[in-house]
mmJSON file of the N, C-alpha and C atoms, coordinates in Angstrom:
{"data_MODEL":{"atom_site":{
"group_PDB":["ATOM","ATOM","ATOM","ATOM","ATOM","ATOM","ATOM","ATOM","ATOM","ATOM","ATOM","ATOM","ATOM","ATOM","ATOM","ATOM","ATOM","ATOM","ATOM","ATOM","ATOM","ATOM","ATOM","ATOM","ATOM","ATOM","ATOM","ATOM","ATOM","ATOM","ATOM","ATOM","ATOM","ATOM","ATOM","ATOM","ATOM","ATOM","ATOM","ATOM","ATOM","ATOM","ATOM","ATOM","ATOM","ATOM","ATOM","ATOM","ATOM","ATOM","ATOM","ATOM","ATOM","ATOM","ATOM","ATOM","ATOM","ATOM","ATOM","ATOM","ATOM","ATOM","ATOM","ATOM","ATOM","ATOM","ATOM","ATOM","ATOM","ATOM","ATOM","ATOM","ATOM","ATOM","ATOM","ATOM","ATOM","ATOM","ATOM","ATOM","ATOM","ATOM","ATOM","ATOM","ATOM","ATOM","ATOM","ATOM","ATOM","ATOM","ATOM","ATOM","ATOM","ATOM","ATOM","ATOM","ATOM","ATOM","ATOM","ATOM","ATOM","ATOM","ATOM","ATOM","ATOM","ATOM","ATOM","ATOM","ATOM","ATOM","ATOM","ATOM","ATOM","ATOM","ATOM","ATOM","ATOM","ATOM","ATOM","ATOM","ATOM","ATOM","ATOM","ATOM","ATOM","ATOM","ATOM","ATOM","ATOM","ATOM","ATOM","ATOM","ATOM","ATOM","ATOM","ATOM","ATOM","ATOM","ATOM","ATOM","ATOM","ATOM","ATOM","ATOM","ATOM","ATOM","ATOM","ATOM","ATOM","ATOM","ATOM","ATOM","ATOM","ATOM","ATOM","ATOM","ATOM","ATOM","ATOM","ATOM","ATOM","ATOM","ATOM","ATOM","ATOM","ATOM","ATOM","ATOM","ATOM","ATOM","ATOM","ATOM","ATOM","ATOM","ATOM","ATOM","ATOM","ATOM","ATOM","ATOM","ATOM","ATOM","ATOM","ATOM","ATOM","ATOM","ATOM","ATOM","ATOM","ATOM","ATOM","ATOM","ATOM","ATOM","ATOM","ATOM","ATOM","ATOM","ATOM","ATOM","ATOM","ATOM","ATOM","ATOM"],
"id":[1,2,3,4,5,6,7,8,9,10,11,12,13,14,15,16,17,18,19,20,21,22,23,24,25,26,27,28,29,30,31,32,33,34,35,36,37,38,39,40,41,42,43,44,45,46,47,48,49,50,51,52,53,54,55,56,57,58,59,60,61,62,63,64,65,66,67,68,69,70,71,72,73,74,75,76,77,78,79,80,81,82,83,84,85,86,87,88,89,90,91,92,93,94,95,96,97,98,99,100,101,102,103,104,105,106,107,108,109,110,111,112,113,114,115,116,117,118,119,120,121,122,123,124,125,126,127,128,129,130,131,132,133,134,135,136,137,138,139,140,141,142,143,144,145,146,147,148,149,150,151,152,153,154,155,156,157,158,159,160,161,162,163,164,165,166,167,168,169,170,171,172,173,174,175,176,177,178,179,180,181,182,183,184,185,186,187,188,189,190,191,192,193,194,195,196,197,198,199,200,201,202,203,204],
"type_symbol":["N","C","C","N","C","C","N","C","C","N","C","C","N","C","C","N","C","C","N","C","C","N","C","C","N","C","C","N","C","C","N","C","C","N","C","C","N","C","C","N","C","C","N","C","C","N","C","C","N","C","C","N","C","C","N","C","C","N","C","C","N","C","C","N","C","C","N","C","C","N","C","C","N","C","C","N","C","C","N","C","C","N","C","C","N","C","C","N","C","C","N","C","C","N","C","C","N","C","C","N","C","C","N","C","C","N","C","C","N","C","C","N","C","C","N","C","C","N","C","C","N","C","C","N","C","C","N","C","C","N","C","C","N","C","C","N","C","C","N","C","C","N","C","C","N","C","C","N","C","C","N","C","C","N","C","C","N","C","C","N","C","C","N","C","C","N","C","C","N","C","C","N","C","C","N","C","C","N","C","C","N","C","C","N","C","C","N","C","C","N","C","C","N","C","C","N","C","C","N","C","C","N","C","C"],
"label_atom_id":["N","CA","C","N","CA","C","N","CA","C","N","CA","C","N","CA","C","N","CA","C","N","CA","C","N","CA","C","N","CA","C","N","CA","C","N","CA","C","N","CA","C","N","CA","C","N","CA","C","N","CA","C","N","CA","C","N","CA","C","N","CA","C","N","CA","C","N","CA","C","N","CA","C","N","CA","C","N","CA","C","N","CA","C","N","CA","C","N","CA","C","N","CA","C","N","CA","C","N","CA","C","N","CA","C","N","CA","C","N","CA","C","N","CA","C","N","CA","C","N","CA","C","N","CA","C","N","CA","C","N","CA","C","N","CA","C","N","CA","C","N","CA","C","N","CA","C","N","CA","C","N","CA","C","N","CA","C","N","CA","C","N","CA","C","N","CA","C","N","CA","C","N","CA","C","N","CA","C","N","CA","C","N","CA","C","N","CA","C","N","CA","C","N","CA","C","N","CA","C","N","CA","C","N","CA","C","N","CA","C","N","CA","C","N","CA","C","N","CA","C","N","CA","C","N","CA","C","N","CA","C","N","CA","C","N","CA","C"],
"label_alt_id":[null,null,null,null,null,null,null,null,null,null,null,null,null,null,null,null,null,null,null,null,null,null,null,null,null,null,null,null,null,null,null,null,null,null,null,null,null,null,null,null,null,null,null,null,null,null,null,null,null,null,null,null,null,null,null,null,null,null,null,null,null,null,null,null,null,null,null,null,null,null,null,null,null,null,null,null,null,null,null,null,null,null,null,null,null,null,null,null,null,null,null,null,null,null,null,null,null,null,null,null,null,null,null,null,null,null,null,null,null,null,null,null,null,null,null,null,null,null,null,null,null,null,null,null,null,null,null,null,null,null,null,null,null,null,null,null,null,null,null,null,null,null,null,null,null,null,null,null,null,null,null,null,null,null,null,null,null,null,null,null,null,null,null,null,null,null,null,null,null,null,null,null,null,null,null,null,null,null,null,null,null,null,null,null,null,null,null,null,null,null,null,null,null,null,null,null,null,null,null,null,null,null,null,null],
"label_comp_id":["UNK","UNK","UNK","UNK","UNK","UNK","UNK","UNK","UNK","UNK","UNK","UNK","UNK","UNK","UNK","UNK","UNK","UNK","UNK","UNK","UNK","UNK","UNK","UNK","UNK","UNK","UNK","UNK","UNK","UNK","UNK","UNK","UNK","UNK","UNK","UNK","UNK","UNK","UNK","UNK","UNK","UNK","UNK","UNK","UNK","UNK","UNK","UNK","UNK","UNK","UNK","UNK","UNK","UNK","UNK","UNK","UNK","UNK","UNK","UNK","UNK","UNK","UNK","UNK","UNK","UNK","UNK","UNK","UNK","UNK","UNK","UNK","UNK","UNK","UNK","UNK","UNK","UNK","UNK","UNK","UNK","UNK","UNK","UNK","UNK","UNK","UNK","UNK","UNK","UNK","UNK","UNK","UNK","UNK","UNK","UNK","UNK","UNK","UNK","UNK","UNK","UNK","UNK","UNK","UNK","UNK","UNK","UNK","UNK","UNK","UNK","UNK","UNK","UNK","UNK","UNK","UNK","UNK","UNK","UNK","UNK","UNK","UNK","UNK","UNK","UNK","UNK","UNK","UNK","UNK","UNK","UNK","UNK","UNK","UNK","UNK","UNK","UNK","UNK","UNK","UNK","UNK","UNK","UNK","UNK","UNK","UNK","UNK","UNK","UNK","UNK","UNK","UNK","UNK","UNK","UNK","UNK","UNK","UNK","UNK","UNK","UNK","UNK","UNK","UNK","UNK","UNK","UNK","UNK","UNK","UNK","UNK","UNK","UNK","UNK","UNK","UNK","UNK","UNK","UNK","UNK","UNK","UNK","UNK","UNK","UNK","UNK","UNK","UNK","UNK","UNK","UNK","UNK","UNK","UNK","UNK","UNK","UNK","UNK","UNK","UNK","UNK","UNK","UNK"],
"label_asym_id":["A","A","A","A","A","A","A","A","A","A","A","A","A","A","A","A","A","A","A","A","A","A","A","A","A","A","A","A","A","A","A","A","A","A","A","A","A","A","A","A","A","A","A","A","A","A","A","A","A","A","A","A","A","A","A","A","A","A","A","A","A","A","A","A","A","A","A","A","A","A","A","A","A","A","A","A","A","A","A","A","A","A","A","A","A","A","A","A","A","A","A","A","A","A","A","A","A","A","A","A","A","A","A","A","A","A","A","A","A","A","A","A","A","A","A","A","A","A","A","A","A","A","A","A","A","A","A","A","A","A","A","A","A","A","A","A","A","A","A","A","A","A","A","A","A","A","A","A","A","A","A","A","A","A","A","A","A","A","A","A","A","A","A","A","A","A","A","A","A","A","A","A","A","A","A","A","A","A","A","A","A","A","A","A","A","A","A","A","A","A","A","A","A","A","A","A","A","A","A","A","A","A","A","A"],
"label_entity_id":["1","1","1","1","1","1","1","1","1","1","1","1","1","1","1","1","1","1","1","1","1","1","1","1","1","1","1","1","1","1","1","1","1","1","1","1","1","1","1","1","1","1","1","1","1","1","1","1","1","1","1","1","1","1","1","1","1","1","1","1","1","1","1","1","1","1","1","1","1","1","1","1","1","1","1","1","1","1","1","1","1","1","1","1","1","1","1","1","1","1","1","1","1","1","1","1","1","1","1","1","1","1","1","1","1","1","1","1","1","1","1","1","1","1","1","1","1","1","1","1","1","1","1","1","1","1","1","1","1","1","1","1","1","1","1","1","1","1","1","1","1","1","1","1","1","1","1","1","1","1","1","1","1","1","1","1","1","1","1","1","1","1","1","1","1","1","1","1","1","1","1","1","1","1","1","1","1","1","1","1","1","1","1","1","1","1","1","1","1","1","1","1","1","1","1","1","1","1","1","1","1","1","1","1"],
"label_seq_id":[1,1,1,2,2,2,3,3,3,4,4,4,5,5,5,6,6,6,7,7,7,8,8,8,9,9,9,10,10,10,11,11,11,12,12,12,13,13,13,14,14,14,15,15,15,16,16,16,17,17,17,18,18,18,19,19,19,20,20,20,21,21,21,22,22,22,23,23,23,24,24,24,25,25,25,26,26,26,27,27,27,28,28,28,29,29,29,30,30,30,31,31,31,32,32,32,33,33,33,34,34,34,35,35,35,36,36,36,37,37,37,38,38,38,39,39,39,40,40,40,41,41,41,42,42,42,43,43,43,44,44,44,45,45,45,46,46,46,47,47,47,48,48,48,49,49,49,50,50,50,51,51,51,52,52,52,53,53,53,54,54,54,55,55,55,56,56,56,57,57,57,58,58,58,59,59,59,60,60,60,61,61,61,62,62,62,63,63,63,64,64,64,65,65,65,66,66,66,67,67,67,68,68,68],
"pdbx_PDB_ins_code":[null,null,null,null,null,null,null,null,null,null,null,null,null,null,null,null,null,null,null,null,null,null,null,null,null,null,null,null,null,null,null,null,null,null,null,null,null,null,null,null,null,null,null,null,null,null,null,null,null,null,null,null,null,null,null,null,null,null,null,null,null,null,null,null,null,null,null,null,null,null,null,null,null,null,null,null,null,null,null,null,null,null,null,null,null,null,null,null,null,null,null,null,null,null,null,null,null,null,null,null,null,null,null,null,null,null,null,null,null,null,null,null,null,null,null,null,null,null,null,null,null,null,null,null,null,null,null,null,null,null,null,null,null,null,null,null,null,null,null,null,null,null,null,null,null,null,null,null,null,null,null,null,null,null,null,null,null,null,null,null,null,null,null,null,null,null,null,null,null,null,null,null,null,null,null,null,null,null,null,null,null,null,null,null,null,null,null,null,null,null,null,null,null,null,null,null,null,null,null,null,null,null,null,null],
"Cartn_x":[114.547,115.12,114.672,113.329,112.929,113.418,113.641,114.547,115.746,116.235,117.691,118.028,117.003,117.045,116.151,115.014,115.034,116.233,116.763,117.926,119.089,119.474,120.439,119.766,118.804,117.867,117.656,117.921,117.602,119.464,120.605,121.55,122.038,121.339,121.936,120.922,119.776,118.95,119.303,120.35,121.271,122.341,123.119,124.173,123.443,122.376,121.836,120.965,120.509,119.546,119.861,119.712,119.81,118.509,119.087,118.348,117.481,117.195,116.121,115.239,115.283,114.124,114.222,114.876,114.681,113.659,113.868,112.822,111.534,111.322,110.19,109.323,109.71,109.466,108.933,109.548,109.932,108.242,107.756,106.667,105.425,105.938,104.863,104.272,104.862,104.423,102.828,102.621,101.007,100.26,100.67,99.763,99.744,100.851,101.188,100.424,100.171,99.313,97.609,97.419,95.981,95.522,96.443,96.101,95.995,96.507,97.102,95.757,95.568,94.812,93.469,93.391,91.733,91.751,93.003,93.199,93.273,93.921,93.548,92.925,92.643,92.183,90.736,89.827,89.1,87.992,89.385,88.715,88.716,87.568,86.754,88.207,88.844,88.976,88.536,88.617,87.673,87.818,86.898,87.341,88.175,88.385,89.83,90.713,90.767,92.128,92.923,91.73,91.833,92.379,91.653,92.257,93.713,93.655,95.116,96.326,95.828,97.155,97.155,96.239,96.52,97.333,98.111,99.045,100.462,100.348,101.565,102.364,100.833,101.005,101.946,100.948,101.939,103.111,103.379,104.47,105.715,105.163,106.43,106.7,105.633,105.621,106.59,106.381,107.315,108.481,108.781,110.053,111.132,110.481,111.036,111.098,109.802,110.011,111.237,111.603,112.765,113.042,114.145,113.85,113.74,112.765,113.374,114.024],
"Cartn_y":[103.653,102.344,101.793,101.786,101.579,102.076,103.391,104.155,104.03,103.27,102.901,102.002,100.412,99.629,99.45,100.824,100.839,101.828,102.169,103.025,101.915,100.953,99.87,98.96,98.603,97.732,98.51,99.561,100.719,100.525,100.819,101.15,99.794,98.035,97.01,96.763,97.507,97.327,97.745,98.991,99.492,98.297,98.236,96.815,96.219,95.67,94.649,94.4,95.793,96.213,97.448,97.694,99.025,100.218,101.552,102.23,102.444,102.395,102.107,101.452,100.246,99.269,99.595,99.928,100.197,101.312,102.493,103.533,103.3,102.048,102.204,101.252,100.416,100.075,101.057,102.152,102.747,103.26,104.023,104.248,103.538,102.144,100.997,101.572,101.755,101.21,102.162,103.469,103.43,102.4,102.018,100.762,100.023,99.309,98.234,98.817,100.164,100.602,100.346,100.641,100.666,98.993,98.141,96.752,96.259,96.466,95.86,96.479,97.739,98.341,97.497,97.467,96.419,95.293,94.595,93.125,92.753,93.704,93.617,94.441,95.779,96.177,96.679,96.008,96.045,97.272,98.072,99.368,99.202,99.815,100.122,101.024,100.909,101.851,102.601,103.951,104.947,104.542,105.511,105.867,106.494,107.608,108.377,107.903,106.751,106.131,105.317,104.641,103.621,104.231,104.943,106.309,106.581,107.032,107.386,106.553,104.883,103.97,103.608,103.875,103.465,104.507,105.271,105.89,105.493,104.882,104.338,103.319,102.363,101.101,101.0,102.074,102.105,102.989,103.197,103.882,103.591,102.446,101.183,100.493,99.793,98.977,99.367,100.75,101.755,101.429,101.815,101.679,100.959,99.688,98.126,97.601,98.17,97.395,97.285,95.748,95.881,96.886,97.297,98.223,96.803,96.954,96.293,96.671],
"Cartn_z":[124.373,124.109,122.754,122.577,120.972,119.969,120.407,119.299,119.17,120.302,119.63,118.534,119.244,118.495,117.064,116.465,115.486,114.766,114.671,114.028,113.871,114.773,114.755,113.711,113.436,112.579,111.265,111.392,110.065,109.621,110.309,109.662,109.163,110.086,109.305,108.193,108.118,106.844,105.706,106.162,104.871,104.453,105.439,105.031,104.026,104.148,103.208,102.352,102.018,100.781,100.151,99.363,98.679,99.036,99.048,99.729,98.997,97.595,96.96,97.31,97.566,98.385,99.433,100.023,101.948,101.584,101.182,101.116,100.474,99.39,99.416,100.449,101.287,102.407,103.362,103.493,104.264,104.179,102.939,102.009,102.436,102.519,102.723,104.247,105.27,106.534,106.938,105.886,106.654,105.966,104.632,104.241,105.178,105.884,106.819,108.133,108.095,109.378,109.605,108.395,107.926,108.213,107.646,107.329,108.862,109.885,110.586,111.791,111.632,112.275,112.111,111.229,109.993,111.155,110.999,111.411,112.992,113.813,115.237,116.005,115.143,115.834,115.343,114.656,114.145,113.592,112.831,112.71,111.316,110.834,109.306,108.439,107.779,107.064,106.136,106.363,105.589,104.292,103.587,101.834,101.646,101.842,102.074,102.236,103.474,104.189,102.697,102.256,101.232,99.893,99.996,98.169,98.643,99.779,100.19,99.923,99.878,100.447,98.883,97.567,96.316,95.703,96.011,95.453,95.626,97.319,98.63,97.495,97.557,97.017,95.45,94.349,93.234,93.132,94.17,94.059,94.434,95.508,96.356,94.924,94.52,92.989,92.105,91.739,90.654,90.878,92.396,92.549,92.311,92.983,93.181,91.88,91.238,89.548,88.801,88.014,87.979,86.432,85.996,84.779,83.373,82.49,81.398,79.918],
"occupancy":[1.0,1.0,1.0,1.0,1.0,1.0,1.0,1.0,1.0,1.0,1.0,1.0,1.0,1.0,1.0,1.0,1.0,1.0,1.0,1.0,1.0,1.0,1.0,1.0,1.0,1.0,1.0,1.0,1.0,1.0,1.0,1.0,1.0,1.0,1.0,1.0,1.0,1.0,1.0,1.0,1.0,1.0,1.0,1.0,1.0,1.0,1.0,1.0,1.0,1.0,1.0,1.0,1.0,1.0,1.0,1.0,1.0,1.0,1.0,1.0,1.0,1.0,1.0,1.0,1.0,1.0,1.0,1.0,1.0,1.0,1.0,1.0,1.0,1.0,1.0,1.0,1.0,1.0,1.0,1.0,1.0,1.0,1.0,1.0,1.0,1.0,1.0,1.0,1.0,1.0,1.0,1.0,1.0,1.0,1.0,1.0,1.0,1.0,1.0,1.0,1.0,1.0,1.0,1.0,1.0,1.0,1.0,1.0,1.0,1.0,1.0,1.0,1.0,1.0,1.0,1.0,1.0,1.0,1.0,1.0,1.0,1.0,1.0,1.0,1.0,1.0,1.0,1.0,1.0,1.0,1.0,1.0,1.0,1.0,1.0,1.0,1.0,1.0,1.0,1.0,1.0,1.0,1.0,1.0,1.0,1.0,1.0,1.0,1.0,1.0,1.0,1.0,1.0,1.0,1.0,1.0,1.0,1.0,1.0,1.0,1.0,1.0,1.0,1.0,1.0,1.0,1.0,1.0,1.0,1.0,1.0,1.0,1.0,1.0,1.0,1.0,1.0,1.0,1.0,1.0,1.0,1.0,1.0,1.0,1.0,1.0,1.0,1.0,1.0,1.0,1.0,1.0,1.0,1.0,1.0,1.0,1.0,1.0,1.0,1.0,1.0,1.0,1.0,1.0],
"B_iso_or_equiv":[0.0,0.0,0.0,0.0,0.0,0.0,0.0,0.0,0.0,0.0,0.0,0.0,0.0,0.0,0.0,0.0,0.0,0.0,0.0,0.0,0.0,0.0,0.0,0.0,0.0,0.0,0.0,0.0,0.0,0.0,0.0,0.0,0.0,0.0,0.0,0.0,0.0,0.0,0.0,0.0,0.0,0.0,0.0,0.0,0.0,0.0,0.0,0.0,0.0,0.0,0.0,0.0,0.0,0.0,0.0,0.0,0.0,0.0,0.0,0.0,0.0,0.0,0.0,0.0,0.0,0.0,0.0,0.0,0.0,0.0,0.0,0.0,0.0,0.0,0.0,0.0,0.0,0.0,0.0,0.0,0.0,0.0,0.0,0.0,0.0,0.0,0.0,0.0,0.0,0.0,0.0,0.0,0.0,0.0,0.0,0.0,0.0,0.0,0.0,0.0,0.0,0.0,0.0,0.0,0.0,0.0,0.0,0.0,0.0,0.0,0.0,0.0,0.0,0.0,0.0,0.0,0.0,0.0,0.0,0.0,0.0,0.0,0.0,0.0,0.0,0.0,0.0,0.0,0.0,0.0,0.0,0.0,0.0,0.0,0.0,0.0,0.0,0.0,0.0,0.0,0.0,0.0,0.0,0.0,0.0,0.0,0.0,0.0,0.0,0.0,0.0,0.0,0.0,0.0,0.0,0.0,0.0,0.0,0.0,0.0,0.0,0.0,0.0,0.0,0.0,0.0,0.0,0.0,0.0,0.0,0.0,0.0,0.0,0.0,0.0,0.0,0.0,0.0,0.0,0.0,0.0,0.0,0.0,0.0,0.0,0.0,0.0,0.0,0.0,0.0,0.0,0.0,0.0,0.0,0.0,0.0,0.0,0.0,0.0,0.0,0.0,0.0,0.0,0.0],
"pdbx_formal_charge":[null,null,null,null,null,null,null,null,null,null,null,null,null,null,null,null,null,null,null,null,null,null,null,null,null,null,null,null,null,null,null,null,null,null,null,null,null,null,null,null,null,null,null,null,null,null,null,null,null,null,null,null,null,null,null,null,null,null,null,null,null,null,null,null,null,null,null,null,null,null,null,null,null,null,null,null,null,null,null,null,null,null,null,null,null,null,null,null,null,null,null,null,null,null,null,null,null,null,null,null,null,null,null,null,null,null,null,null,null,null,null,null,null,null,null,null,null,null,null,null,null,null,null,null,null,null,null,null,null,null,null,null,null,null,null,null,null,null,null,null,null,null,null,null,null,null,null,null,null,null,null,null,null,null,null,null,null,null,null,null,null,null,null,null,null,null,null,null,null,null,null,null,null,null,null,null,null,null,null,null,null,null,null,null,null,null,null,null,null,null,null,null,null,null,null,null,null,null,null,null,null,null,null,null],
"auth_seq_id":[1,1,1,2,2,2,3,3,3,4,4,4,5,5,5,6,6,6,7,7,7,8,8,8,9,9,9,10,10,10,11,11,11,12,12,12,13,13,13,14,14,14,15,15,15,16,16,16,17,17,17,18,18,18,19,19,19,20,20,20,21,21,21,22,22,22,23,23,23,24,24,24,25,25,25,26,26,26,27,27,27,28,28,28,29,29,29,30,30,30,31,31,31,32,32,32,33,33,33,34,34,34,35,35,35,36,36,36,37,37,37,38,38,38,39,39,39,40,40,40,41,41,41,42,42,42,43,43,43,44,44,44,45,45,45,46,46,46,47,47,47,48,48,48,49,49,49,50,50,50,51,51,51,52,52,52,53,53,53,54,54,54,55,55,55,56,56,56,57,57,57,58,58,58,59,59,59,60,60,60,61,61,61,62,62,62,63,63,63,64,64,64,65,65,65,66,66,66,67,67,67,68,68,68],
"auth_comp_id":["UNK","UNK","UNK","UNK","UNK","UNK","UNK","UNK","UNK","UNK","UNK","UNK","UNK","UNK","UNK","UNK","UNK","UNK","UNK","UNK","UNK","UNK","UNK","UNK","UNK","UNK","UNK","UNK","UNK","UNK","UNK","UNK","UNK","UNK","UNK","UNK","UNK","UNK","UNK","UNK","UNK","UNK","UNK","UNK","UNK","UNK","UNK","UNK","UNK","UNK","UNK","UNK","UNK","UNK","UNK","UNK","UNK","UNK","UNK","UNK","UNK","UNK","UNK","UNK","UNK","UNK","UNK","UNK","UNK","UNK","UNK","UNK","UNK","UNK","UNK","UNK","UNK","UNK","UNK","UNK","UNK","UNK","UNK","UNK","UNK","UNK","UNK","UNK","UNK","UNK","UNK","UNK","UNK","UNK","UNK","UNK","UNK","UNK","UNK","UNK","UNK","UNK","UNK","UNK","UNK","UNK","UNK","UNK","UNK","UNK","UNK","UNK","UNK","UNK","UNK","UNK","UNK","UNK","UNK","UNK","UNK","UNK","UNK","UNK","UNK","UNK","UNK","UNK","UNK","UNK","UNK","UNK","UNK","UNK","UNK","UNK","UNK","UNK","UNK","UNK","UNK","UNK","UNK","UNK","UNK","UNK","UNK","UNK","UNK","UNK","UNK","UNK","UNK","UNK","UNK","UNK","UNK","UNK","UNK","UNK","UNK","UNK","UNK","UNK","UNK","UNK","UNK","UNK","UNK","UNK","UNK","UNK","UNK","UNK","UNK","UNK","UNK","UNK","UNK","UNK","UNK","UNK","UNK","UNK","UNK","UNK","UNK","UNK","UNK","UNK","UNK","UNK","UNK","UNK","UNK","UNK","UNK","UNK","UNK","UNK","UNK","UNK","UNK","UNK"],
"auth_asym_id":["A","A","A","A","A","A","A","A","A","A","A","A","A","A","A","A","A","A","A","A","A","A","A","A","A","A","A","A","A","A","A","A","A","A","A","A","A","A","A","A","A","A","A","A","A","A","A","A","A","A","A","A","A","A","A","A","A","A","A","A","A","A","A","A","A","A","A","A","A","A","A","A","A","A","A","A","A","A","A","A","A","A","A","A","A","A","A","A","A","A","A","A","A","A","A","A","A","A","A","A","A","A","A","A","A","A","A","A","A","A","A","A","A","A","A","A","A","A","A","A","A","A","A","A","A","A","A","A","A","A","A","A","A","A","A","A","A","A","A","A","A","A","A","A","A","A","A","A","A","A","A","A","A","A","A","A","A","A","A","A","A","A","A","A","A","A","A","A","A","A","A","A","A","A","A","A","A","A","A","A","A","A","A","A","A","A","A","A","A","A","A","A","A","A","A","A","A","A","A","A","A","A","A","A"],
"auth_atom_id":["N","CA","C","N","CA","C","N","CA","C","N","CA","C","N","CA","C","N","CA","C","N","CA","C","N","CA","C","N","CA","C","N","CA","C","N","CA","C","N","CA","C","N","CA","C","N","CA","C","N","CA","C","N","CA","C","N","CA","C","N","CA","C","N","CA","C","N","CA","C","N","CA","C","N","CA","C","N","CA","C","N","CA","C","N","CA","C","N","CA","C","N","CA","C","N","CA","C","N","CA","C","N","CA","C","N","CA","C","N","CA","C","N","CA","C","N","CA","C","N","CA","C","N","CA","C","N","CA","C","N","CA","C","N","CA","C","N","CA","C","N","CA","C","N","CA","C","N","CA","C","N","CA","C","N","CA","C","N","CA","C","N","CA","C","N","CA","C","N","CA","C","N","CA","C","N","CA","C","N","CA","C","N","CA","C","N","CA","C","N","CA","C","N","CA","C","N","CA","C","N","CA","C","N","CA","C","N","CA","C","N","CA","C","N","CA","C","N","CA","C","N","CA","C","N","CA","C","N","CA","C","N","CA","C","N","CA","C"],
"pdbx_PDB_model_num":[1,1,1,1,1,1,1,1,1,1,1,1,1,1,1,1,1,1,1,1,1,1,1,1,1,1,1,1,1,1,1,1,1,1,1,1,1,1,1,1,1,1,1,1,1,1,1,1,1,1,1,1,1,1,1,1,1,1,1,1,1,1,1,1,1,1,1,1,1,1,1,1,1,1,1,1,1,1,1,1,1,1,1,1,1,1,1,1,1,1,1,1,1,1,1,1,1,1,1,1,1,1,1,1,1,1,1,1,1,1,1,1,1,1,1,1,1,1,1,1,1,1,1,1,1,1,1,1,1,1,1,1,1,1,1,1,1,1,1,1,1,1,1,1,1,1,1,1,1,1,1,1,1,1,1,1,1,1,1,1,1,1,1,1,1,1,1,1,1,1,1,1,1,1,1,1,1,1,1,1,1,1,1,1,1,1,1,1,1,1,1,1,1,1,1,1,1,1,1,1,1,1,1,1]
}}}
């Protein structure tokens, strides 16, 4: 059942963003895992975990950046 209604939420996410930003969203969510994990469920994130999500991070950035 979850999986339906994320795929229905994924194909109107297309309607209304470009898949450029949808994907780097898409990119984001172990950041959004890590953080969230920190925040309720009060787990340490490693050094590793952390090295890991600074690549996530500039790379969502890259994306989204607008060109000038």
């Amino acid at each position: 059942f979850i999986y339906v209604i994320s795929k229905i939420m994924w194909i109107e996410a297309l309607n209304r963003i470009s898949i450029t930003k949808l994907s780097a969203m898409l990119a984001l969510l172990p950041a959004m895992t890590l953080f969230f994990a920190y925040l309720y469920l009060d787990e340490i994130p490693e050094f590793r975990q952390i090295m890991g999500i600074i690549p996530v991070l500039l790379g969502g950035y890259l994306i989204t950046k607008p060109i000038e």
